[in-house]
N, C-alpha and C positions, 0 to 999 in steps of 0.2 A: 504494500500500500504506500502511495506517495504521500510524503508527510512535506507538510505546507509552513514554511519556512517563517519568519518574520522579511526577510525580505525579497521572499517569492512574492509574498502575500503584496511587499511595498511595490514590485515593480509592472505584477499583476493589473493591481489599481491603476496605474500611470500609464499601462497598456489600455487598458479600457477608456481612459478619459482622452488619450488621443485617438486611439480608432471613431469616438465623439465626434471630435474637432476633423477629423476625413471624412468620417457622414454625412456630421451640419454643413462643413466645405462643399463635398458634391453638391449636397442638396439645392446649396444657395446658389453654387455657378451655372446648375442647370435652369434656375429660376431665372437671375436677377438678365437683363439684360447687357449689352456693351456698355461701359459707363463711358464717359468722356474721351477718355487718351488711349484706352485698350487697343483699340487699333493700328495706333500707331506706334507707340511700344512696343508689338507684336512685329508689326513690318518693318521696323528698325531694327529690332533684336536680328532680323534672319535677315536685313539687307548688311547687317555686319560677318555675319558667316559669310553670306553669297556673295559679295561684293569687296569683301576688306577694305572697303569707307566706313567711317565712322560721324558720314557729314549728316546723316539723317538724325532730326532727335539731339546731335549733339549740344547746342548750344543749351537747352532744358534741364536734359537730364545725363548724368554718365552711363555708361555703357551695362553694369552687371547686374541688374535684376531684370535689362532688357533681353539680356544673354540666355538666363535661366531661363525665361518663358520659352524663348523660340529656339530652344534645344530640340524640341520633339519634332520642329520643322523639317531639320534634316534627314528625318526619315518619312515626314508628311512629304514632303517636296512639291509647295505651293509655289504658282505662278508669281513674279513677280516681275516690275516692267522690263524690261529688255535695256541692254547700254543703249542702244538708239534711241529710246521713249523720251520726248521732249522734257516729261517732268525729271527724268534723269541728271539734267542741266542743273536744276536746283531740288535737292531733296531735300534738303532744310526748308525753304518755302513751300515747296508742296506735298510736305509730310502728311496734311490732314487727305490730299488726293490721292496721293499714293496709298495710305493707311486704308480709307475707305474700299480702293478698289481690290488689295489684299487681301480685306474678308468679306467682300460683299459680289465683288463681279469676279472670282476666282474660279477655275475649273473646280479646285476642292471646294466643299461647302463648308458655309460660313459657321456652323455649331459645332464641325470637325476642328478648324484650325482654331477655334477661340478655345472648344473646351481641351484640346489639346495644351496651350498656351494656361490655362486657367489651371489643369492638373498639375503644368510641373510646379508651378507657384506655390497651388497646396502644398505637396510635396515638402518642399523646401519650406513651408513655415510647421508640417510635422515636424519633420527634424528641428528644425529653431527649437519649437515648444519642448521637445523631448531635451535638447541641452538647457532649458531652461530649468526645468525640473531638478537635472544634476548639478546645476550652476547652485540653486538654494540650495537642494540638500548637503552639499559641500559645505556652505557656510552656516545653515540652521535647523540641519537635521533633517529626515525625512517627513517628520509629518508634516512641517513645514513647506518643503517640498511639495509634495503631495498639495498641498491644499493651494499654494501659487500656482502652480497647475490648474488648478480648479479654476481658478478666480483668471487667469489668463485665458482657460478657453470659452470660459463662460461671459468673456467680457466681450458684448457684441460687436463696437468695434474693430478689434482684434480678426476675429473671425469675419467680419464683413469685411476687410482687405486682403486676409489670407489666400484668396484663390485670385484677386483680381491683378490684370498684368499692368502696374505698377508700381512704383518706385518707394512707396513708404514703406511695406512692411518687411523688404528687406535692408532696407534703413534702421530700420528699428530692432531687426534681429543682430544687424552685424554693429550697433552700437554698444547694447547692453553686451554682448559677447567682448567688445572693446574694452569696453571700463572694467566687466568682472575679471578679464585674463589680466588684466594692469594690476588689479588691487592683491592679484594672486602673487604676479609675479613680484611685487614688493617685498614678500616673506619668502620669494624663492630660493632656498640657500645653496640646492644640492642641482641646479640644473636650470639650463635659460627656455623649458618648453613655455613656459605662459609670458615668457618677453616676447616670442616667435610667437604664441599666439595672438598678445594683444597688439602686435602689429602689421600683422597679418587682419586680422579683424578691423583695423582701423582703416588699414588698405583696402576692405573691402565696402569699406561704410561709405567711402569716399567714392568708391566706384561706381555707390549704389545712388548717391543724393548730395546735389552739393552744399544743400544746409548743413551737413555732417563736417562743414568744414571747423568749427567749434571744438569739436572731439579731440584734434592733436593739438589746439590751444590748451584745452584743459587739462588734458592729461601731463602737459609740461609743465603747466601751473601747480600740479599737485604732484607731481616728481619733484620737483626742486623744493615745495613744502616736505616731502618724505625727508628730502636728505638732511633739511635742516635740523629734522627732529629725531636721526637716526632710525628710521622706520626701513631703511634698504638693506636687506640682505645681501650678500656675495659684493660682487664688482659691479659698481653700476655704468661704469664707462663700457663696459660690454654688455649687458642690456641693452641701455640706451641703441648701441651699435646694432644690437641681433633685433631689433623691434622697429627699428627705422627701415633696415634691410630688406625684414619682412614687409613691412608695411608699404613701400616703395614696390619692389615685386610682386605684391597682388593686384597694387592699382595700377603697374608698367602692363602684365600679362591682362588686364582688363579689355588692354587697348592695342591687345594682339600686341604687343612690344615697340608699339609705333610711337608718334612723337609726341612727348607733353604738350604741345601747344593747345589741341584741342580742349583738353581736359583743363589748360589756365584760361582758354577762351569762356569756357562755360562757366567757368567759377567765376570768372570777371562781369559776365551778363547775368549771372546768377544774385550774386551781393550788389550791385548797382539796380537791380531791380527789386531786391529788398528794401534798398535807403532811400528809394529816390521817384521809383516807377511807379505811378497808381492803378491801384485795381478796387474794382468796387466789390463793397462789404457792403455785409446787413448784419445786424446785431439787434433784437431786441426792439423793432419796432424802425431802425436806424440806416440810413443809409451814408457810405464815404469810399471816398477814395484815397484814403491818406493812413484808415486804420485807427486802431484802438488799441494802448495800450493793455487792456484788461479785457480786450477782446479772446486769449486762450486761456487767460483763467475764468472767465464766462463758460468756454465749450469746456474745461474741466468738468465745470461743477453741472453744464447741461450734460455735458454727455458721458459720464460717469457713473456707476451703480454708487449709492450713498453707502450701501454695505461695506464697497472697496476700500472707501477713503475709512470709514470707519475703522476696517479690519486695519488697515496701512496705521491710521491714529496709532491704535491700542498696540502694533507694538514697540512705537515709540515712549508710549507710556507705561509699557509693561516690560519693555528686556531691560535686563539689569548690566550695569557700568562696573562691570569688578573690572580689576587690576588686572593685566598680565604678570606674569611671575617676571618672567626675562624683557630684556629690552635688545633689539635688535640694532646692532651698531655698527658699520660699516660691513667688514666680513664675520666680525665677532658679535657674538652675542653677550649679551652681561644682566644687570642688573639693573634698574629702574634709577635713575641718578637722579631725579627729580618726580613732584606733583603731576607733572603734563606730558611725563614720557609713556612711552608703550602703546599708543596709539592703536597700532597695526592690529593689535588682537583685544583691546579695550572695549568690548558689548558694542553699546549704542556710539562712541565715540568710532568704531574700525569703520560704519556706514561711513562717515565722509567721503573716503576715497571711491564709494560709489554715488554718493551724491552731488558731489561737486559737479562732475560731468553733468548728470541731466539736469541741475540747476541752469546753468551756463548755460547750456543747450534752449531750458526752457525760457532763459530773459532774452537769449538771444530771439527768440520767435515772436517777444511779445512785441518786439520796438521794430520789427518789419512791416512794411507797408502791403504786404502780401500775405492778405488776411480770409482765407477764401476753403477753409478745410480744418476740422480737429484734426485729420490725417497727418496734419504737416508738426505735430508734436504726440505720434505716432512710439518714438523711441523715447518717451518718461516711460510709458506704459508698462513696458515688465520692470522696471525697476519699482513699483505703483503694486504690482499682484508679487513681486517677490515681497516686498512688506508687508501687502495683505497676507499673505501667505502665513508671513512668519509670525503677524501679528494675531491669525487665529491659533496657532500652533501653542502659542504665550495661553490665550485664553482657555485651551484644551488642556492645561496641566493645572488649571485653576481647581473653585469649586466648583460647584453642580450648576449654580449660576450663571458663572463665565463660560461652560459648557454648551449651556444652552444656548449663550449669545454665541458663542463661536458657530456653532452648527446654524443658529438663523442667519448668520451673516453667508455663510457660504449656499446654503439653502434658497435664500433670497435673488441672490445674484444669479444663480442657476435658474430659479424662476423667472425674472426678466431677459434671460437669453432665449426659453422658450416661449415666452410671449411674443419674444419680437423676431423669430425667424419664418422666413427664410429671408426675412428682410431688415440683416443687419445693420446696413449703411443708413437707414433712418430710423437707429434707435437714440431714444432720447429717455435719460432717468426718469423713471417713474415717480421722484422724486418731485421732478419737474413737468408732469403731466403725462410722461409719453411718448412715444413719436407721435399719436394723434394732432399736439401740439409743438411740434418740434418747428416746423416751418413759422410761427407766433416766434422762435428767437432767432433760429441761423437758416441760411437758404444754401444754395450751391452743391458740395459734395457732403455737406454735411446732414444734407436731408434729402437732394433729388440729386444726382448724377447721371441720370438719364437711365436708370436703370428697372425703370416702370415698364416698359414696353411689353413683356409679357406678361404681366400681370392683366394690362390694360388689353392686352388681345385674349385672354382668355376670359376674360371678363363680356366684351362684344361678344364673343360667340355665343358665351351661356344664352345672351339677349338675344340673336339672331341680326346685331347690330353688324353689316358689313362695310359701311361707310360713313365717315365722321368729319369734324373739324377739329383741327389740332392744333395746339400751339406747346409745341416739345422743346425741351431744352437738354441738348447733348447731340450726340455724333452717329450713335445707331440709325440705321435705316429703319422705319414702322412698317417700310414694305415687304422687311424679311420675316418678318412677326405678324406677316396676313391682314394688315392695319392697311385701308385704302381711305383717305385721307386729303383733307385741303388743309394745306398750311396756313395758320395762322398765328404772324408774326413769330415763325421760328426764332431761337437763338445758337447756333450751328457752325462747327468750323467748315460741314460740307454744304454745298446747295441741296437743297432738297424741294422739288419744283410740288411734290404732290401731283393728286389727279382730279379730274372734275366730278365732284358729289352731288348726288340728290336724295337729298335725305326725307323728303317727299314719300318717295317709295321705300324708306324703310321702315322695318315692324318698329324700330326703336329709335330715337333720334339724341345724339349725344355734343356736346360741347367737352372737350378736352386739354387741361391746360398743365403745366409741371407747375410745378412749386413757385421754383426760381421767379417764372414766368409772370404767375402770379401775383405775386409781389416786388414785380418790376425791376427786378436787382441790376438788369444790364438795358434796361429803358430809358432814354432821358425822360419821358412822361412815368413818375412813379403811379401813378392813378391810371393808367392806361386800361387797367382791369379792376379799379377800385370798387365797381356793383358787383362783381363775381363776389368778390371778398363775401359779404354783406350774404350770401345763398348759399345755404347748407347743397354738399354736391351729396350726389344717388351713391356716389363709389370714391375711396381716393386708394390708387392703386401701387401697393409699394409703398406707400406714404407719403409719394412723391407726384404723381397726376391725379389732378381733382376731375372728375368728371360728372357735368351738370347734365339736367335733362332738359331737353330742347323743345320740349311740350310745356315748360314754363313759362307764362309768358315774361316774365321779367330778367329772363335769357334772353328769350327772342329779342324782346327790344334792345337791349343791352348789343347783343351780336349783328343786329344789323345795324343800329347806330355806329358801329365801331366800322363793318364793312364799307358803311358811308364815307366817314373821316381818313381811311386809308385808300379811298376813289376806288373799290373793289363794287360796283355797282349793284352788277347784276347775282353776284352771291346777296347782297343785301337785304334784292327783292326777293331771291329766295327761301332767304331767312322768315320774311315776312309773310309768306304765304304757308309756312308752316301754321302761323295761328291767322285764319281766316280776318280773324276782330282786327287786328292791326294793319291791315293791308286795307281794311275797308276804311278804318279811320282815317288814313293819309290821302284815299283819295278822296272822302270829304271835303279835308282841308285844300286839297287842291280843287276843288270845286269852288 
C-alpha cells in the first residue's frame, strides 16, 4: 500500500491547483475573444523566426514573450506576407495590417493560430506559477507556499492574462523571478547559481517589457545597500560579474544576437512616452491625458480581492522580527556587531530586498503618463499572493479564530474567481461592486479589450438576432464571430467597413456598444453616447458590450438622432421606421 507522504500530500495539492489555472486558462482563451495587440504580437513573434527582422512591434515592445507565443508557428506554418508585399517596406507602420491579415485572411484558420499562440503562453505562466510556489516555500515554508499559490491562481487578473499573447505576464513572471534569485543570491556562500539566475531573469524581464527597465536600477540600489550592511556572502565583484553576464546574454540571445540599437531604440520611445506623451484615461467618472498620480493605486484597490490585501496585511502584522544568530560579512561570517545588523535573515526586516524592487517599480508606474491598464503593474502581483500567502500561513498556526479567518480569506478569493470566469479581464473587487460596475471607474483593458465578441455572438444566436449595429472597441474582426454588422463609430487600429443591415426583418433588433465606447474614452465628444448611459441594456457581454434593444423607443431616437449628426442619413430613416410612432411624428412636423 502506498503510504502518502507529508510532502506527497504538499506537492499533490500544488498539482491540482495548477492543473486549475490550465482548465480556467483553456476555458477563458476559448471564450474570450482577440483583445487589442494579440494579433500583432503573434505576427511579430513569427515575423522574427521567418524573417530575422526585428522591425515589427519593435519600437512597443521587446522581443521575448512575442517569441514564446509564436513558437508553435513553426510547426503551424502560417502565411505570412511575402519580401515583395508592399506593407513589407514598413512593418513597424503597418503592424496592425499585417497583424490583422495573419489571423484573419490566413490559409490556416484564425482559432488554430490564436489558440495555438494562447497555449504556449499558458504554458509558460504554469511553469511561472509552479516556480512561484517553490520560490515561497523556500523562504516561508510550505503551507505558505501552498496557499500563494492559491491566492495567485485565484486572482482573476492573473489568470485573465495568463493565456493572452502579451507582454505583461511574462513581465511579471521574469521580475519576481528577478528580485527572488537577487535576495537568494545575497546569502549565496557556497556557489554563484542565483547571481546566474537573477541575471539571467533580469535579462529576460527586459526582453519581455520595457517598463522593466526599473529592475536593474533597483537591484543596484539594494546591492550597494547589502554591502554597506554586510549582508553579501562570498565575493561580490564576481557576482556582480556572473549576473551582468547572464543578464546581458539573455537579452543579447532575445534578439537572435543582433545589434542593441533596436532594443535602446525602444527603451528611448518607450520612457519618453511615459514622461511626456499623452494618452487618454478615465478614472472614476474622469477623463485626461496627462494621468493621475493615484491612478494605480485606484486599480489596486478596484481590482484586487480585499481578502488578498488583507491576507498580505496580516503577515506583516503577524511574522515575527527575531534576530539572526550570525551576520554575514564579506566572505566570512561572524556575529551580529551591532542593533541593525543581520538583515538578510531578520523575519519581516529580510522582505526588503524583495520589496524595494516592486516598490520602485510601482512609483515608477504611478508618475507615467501612460495610464490605460492594471496590467501595466502586473509584476507587484506575486510578490502581493506571496505575502498573502504567507500571511494566511501566520494565521493557520494561530487559534481556532485566526483559522477561520485564514481559511475565509483564501475561500473568498476563490469565490470571486469563480464568479467572475471565464471573464477575467473585467473583474473588478467585489468589494467595489463587481465587474457589473467596473466600467463606473476604469475603461480600456481594464474592463473591455475587445474581448466580448463571443460572448456577444453567442448571445444573437440564442435570439435568432443575425444583424446588428455596433460600435466595438478593439482589433478583432465581428465577422469571424458570425457578427454581421454596421459600424458605428468604431474605435480600431484596423478598418472595419461593416455590411448593410436591416434590422426591419429581424426577429430581434439590437444596439451594441463596448464599454470604452461608451463612455467616450477616445471621443472628443465625451457625451457622444450620454442617453445610452441613462438605459438599462437587455445583455452586457463579457462585461464589456452593452447591448440595448432597438424596440425601445428611446434607443430608436437616440440612434437615429446620432445617424443624423454623423450625415449617415439613410441608416437614420431606418432606425426610425423600426418604431412606426416616430417616423410619423417627423413627418408631421415636416408638414
Amino acid at each position: 500500500m502506498l503510504k502518502l507522504t507529508k510532502n506527497t500530500a504538499i506537492f499533490s495539492i500544488a498539482a491540482a491547483l495548477l492543473t486549475v489555472q490550465l482548465i480556467a486558462g483553456l476555458d477563458a482563451s476559448g471564450k474570450n475573444s482577440q483583445t487589442y495587440d494579440e494579433a500583432v504580437h503573434l505576427a511579430a513573434g513569427y515575423s522574427y523566426y521567418s524573417t530575422g527582422s526585428f522591425e515589427m512591434n519593435s519600437v512597443d515592445h521587446p522581443p521575448l514573450a512575442k517569441l514564446i507565443a509564436a513558437f508553435p508557428m513553426l510547426f503551424i506554418k502560417p502565411d505570412f506576407p511575402s519580401a515583395g508585399h508592399p506593407w513589407r517596406a514598413d512593418m513597424q507602420g503597418n503592424q496592425y495590417r499585417i497583424g490583422d491579415f495573419f489571423l484573419y485572411k490566413n490559409r490556416v484558420p484564425a482559432g488554430k493560430i490564436l489558440g495555438a499562440g494562447r497555449l504556449a503562453m499558458l504554458l509558460f505562466a504554469t511553469i511561472f506559477s509552479l516556480s512561484l510556489f517553490l520560490c515561497v516555500k523556500k523562504s516561508y515554508g510550505s503551507a505558505a507556499g501552498l496557499t500563494a499559490l492559491t491566492f495567485w491562481v485565484f486572482y482573476p487578473p492573473a489568470t485573465g492574462n495568463s493565456f493572452l499573447i502579451t507582454t505583461d505576464y511574462a513581465a511579471a513572471a521574469f521580475f519576481f523571478l528577478a528580485v527572488f534569485s537577487f535576495r537568494e543570491a545575497l546569502a549565496d556562500t557556497n556557489g554563484f547559481f542565483w547571481s546566474a539566475a537573477a541575471g539571467a531573469a533580469t535579462g529576460a524581464a527586459l526582453a519581455s517589457k520595457f517598463s522593466t527597465i526599473t529592475l536593474p536600477a533597483s537591484l543596484f540600489l539594494a546591492s550597494v545597500y547589502a554591502s554597506k550592511r554586510g549582508d553579501i556572502a562570498g565575493k561580490t565583484s564576481a557576482k556582480v560579474l556572473i549576473a551582468l553576464s547572464a543578464g546581458a546574454a539573455v537579452l543579447w540571445m532575445s534578439y537572435f544576437f543582433g545589434s542593441s540599437e533596436i532594443f535602446l531604440r525602444g527603451l528611448e520611445y518607450t520612457l519618453s512616452s511615459a514622461a511626456s506623451r499623452p494618452r487618454a484615461s478615465f478614472l472614476l467618472g474622469k477623463y485626461s491625458t496627462g494621468g493621475w498620480y493615484y491612478y494605480f493605486p485606484a486599480t489596486v484597490l478596484l481590482k484586487t480581492p480585499l481578502t488578498m490585501i488583507i491576507a498580505a496585511a496580516a503577515f506583516f502584522l503577524t511574522a515575527k522580527n527575531e534576530r539572526a544568530p550570525e551576520k554575514i560579512k564579506g566572505d566570512r561570517v561572524g556575529p551580529p556587531q551591532d542593533g541593525k545588523s543581520g538583515i538578510i535573515a531578520d523575519g519581516r526586516a529580510r522582505t526588503i530586498y524583495l520589496a524595494f524592487p516592486a516598490a520602485v517599480f510601482f512609483a515608477a508606474a504611478c508618475f507615467s503618463k501612460i495610464q490605460i491598464g492594471h496590467r501595466h503593474i502586473l509584476p507587484i502581483y506575486p510578490f502581493l499572493a506571496m505575502w498573502a500567502g504567507a500571511g494566511a500561513a501566520q494565521l493557520f498556526k494561530k487559534n481556532m479564530a485566526a483559522k477561520i479567518i485564514a481559511v475565509f480569506l483564501v475561500a473568498a478569493c476563490a469565490a470571486e474567481f469563480a464568479a467572475t470566469r471565464p471573464w477575467h479581464i473585467g473583474y473588478f473587487s467585489y468589494a467595489a461592486g463587481g465587474p457589473s460596475r467596473g466600467h463606473k471607474y476604469l475603461l480600456d483593458s481594464n474592463v473591455d479589450w475587445g474581448q466580448g465578441l463571443g460572448d456577444l455572438a453567442a448571445f444573437l444566436k440564442k435570439r435568432g438576432a443575425s444583424e446588428i449595429y455596433l460600435s466595438y472597441f478593439g482589433a478583432a474582426d465581428p465577422e469571424y464571430y458570425g457578427i454581421k454588422y454596421f459600424p458605428v463609430g468604431f474605435v480600431s487600429t484596423v478598418e472595419r467597413r461593416g455590411f448593410p443591415v436591416n434590422l426591419a426583418a429581424q426577429p430581434r433588433k439590437f444596439l451594441a456598444v463596448s464599454a470604452t465606447n461608451l463612455f467616450a474614452n477616445y471621443y472628443a465628444d465625451k457625451k457622444i453616447f450620454g442617453p445610452l448611459r441613462e438605459i438599462k441594456p437587455v445583455y452586457v457581454a463579457a462585461h464589456s458590450i452593452f447591448v440595448y434593444d432597438l424596440t425601445d423607443p428611446r434607443v430608436i431616437l437616440y440612434l437615429s438622432k446620432l445617424f443624423d449628426e454623423i450625415g449617415e442619413r439613410s441608416e437614420a430613416v431606418k432606425v426610425r421606421r423600426l418604431d412606426g410612432s416616430i417616423e410619423r411624428n417627423k413627418k408631421d412636423l415636416i408638414k
